[in-house]
Phi, psi and omega in degrees: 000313210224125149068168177221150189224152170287126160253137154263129182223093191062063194077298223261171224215123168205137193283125177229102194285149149358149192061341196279143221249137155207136183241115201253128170286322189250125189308325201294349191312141174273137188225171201212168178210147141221147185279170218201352171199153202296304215282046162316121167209099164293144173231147168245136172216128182174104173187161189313170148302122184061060178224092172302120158336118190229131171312145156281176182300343175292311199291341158323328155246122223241135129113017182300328169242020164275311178294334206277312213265354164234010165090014182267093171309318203287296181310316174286326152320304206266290198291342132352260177323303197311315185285320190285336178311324187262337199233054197304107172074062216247099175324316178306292183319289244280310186309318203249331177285328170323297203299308165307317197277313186314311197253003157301329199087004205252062176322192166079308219275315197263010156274358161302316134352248181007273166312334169281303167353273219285001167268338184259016185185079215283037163245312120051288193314298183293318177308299203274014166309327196273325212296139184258028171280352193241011181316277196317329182249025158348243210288017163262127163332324201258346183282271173332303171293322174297338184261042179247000000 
């Protein structure tokens, strides 16, 4: 509408000046839009019929890997809580306030997180075997049980 912005769409990268239209046919395609000038303004469309267009629960925490990615635990925790505010026991969320909580220093908050995560959504268990956001709580006993 407004501005140009890059889309990623399954890897590939196409550049979009004002006006430009672009239709991604397959829902599951993964996609990303950034804007490439500040008066940026996009419109999106896209949901089942006689459906209002709805953020997913990621996109819902709007500024979460901007915080993650700049190492501010406190902030991706807060845009965190913000998606669950829309997405209340959103396994994804629950899973990323875990992380957050870990590396917070706050062990009790984030295996509280953890455990709800890994009961609604049991592949969880394995990521956060791998994950090094649970580094501190490697060798807590209550850390082991839940990804069993």
């Amino acid at each position: 509408m407004q501005g140009s912005a890059a889309f990623t769409i399954d890897g590939d990268t196409v550049e979009a000046p004002e006006g430009t239209v672009i239709f991604v046919r397959d829902p599951a395609a993964e996609r990303e839009a950034t804007a490439t000038s500040a008066d940026t303004i996009v419109l999106a469309v896209g949901a089942p019929r006689d459906h209002a267009y709805r953020l997913t629960p990621a996109q819902s925490a709007v500024g979460f890997w901007d915080a993650y990615r700049a190492e501010d635990w406190a902030a991706a925790l807060e845009a965190t809580n913000r998606g669950l505010e829309v997405y209340p026991g959103n396994a994804h969320l629950l899973y990323n306030v875990a992380c957050m909580q870990s590396l917070l220093g706050h062990d009790e908050a984030a295996l509280t997180a953890l455990a709800e995560s890994v009961s609604k959504w049991d592949r969880y268990k394995e990521q956060a075997r791998k994950d090094d956001d649970f580094a501190s709580l490697r060798d807590d006993p209550r850390f082991l049980e839940l990804l069993t």
